[in-house]
N, C-alpha and C positions, 0 to 999 in steps of 0.2 A: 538547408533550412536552419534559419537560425532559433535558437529555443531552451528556454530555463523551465525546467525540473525542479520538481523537491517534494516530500513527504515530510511529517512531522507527526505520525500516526502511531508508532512504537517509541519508546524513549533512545530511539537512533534519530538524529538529525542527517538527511541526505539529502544533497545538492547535487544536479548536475547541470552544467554552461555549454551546451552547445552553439559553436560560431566560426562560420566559414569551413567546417568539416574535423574540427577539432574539438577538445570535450578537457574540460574542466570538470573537479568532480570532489564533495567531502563528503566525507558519512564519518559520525562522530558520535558516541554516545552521550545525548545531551541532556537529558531526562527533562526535568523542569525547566532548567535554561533554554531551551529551544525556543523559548517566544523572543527573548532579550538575543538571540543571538544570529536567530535566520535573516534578517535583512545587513548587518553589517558583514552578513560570510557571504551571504547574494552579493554587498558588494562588493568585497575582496575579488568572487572569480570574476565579476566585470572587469576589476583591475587589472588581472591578471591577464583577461582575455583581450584589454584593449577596446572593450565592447563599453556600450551602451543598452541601457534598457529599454528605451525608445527606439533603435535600430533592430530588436527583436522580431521574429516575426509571430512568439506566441508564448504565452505560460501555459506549464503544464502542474497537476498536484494531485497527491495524494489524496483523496475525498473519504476512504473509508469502505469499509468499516474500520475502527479501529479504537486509540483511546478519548474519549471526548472531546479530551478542551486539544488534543491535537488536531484531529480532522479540524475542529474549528480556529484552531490557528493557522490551519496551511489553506483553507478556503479563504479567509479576511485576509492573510497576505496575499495570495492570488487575484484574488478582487480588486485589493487595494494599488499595486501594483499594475494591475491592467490599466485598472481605471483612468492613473496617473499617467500611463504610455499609449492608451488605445490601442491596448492589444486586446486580442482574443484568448480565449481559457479555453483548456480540456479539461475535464474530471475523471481523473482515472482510480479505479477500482482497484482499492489495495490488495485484496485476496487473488487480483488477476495477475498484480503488479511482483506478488512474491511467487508466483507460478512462472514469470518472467524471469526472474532474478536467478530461480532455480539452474536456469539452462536444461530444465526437462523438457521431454514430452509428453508426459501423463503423469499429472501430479494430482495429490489430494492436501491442500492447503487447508492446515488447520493454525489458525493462532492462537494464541492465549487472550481470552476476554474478560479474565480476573469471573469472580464470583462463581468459578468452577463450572465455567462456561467455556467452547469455544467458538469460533465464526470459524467458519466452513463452506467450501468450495470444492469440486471436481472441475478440474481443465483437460483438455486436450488440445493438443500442437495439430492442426491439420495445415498442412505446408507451409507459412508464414500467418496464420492466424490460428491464436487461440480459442476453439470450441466449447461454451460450457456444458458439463456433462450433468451435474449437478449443479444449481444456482444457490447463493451466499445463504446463510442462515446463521442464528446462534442456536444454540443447543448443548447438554450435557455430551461431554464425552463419548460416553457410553450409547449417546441414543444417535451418533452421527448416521446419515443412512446408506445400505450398503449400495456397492455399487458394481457392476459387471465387469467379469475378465480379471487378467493379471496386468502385472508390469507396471505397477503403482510404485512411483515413489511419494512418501511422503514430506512434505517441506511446511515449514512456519516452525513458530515457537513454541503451538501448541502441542507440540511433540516432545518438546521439553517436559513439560510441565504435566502432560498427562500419557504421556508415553505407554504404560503398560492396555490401560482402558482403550486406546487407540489401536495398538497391537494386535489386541484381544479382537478388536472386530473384524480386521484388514490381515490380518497375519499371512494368510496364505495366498494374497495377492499381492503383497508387498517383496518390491526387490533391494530398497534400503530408504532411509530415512535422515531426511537433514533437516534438524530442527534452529540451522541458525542462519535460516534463510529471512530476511526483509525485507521489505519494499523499498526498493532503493530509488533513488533518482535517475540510477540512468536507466532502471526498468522504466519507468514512468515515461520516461525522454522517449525507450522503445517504442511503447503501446499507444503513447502523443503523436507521434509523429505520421502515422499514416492519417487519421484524424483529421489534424490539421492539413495533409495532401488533399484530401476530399472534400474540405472547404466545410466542414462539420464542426468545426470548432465554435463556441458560445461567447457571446457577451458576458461579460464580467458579472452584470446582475444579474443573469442565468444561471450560475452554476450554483451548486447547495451542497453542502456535507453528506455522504450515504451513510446513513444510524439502520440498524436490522433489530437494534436494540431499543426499549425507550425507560428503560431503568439506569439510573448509574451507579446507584448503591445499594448494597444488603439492608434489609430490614433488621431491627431490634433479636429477634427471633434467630435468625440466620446468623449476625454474629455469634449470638450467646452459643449457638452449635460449632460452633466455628469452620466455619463456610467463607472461603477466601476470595479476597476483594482482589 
């Protein structure tokens, strides 16, 4: 199956080109640039691949949660693209997507959602598909909710960023922590790809960005505390 990947949901930009069984692939810290830059690097790996985007059999993207104006720049490149090639879209679920990237089997995906918030996810690996154990939320650190048994690793960024508050809740379930895990494209290409096997995949005008969130900035009040964006 032929099939382009990419998130643009963290200030990583990550492509991946799959074609004819082979896999093209960038992940780039792009922060702001990622809008000015994902269609000329999509078409570098077609170059590269010898491919076309019309000979595709489907796009896949990061949907979110994640940071705003990126889910909604990897959804309008997805669309826009489809549109243009009459392909089919999948939306995949960033918090599923770094539970993917992990290479775990029981992960507790926390990322950083600025405002001293994180998005939040329990997965489990049940033989080639991912189980939710816990479904996506934002929430304080502190208030993520517990969850049964051991052998939890934990993955995202929000492990960076709130590590100890994290710790504190999971500590005796947890067997280590990789906080620089993201959703990358070729997770995404992973978690697409059956999808599109099962003939599930959406029209372009179907798919929509996943928000858990619907604030995107602190209040007057919240900065003056200083309460991190």
């Amino acid at each position: 199956m032929n099939l382009l990947a990419f998130d643009t949901s963290t200030e990583f930009l990550s492509i991946a080109l799959q074609v004819n069984g082979q896999r093209w692939t960038l992940d780039e810290e792009a922060g702001a640039s990622a809008s000015q830059r994902i269609l000329p690097e999509i078409q570098k790996l077609l170059t590269q691949a010898n491919g076309e985007l019309k000979a595709l059999d489907g796009i896949a993207f990061g949907a979110g949660p994640g940071a705003f104006t990126g889910v909604r720049i990897a959804c309008g490149v997805a669309q826009g693209l489809a549109f243009g090639a009459n392909l089919p879209v999948v939306a995949v679920h960033t918090l599923m997507a770094v539970a993917e990237a992990s290479g775990e089997h029981k992960v507790i995906v926390c990322q950083d959602a600025r405002m001293g918030e994180v998005y939040f996810a329990a997965y489990e690996r049940s033989e080639s598909a991912w189980q939710t154990i816990s479904p996506a939320i934002v929430c304080k650190p502190e208030q993520v909710p517990a969850l049964a048994g051991d052998g939890w690793v934990g993955v995202g960024s929000g492990w960076a960023t709130y590590r100890d508050a994290l710790v504190a809740v999971f500590v005796a379930q947890l067997t280590h922590v990789l906080p620089d895990i993201t959703p990358s494209g070729q997770a995404i290409l992973a978690l697409a790809q059956p999808v599109f096997a099962a003939g599930q995949a959406q029209a372009a005008h179907e798919v929509a960005p996943i928000y858990i969130r619907n604030r995107v900035a602190l209040t007057t009040q919240e900065r003056a505390q200083g309460a991190r964006l």
